[in-house]
C-alpha beads as a LAMMPS data file, in Angstrom:
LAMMPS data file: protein, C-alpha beads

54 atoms
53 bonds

1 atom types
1 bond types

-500.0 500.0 xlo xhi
-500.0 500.0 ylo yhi
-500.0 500.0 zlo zhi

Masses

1 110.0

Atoms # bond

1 1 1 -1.027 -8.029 -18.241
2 1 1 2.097 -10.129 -16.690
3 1 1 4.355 -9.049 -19.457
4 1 1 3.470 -5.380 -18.852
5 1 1 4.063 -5.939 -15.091
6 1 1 7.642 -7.239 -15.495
7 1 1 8.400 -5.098 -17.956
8 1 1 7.309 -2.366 -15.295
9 1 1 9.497 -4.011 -12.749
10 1 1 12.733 -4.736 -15.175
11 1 1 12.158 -0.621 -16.205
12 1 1 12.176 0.502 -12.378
13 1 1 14.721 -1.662 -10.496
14 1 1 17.235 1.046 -9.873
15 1 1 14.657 2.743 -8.072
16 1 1 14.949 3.082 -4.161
17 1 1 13.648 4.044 -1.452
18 1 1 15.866 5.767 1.436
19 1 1 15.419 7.080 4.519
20 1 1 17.045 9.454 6.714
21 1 1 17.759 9.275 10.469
22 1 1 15.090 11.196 12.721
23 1 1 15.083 11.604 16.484
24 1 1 11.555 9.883 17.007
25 1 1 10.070 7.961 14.598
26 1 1 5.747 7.716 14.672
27 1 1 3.804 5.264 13.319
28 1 1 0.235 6.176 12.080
29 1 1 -2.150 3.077 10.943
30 1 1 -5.441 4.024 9.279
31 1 1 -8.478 1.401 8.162
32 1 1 -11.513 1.208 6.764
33 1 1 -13.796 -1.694 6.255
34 1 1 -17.212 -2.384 3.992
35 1 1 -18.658 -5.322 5.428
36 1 1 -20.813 -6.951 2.865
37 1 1 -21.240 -3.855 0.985
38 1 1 -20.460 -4.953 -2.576
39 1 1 -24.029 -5.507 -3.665
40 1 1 -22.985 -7.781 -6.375
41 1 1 -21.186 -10.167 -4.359
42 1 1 -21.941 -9.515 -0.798
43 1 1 -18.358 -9.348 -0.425
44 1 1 -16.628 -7.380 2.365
45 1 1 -13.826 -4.860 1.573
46 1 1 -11.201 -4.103 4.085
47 1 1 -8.622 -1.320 3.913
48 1 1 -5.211 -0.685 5.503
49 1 1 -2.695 2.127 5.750
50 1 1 0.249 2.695 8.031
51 1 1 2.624 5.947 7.917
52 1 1 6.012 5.991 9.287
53 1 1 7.187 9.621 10.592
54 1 1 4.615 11.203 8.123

Bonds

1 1 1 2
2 1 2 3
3 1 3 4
4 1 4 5
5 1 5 6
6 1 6 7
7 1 7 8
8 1 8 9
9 1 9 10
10 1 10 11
11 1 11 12
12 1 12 13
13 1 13 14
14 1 14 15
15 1 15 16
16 1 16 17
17 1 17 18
18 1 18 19
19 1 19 20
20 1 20 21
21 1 21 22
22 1 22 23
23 1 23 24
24 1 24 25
25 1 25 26
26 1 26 27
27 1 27 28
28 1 28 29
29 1 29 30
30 1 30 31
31 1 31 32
32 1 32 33
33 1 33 34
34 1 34 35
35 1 35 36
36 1 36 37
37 1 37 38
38 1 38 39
39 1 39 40
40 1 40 41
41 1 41 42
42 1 42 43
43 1 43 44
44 1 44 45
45 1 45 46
46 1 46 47
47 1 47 48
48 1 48 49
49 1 49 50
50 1 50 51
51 1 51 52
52 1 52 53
53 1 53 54
């Protein structure tokens, strides 16, 4: 599974990400939390998002 990760990651390095200039810029942050739901494990799952101008 590593190998297919860098080999991912060599294949994809010219990629970027840009961004243009806006007059106001809004930040948006959803979550989302199980706690203790995993009925194997009792473990909690937590969940983050955040948006930047959409």
């Amino acid at each position: 599974a590593v190998k297919r990760v860098v080999r991912y990651l060599q294949g994809t390095k010219v990629y970027m990400l840009t961004y243009r200039k806006v007059d106001h810029s809004e930040v948006i942050g959803y979550s989302d939390a199980d706690l203790g739901g995993c009925t194997d494990s009792r473990k909690s799952i937590t969940g983050l998002v955040f948006l930047l101008s959409g």
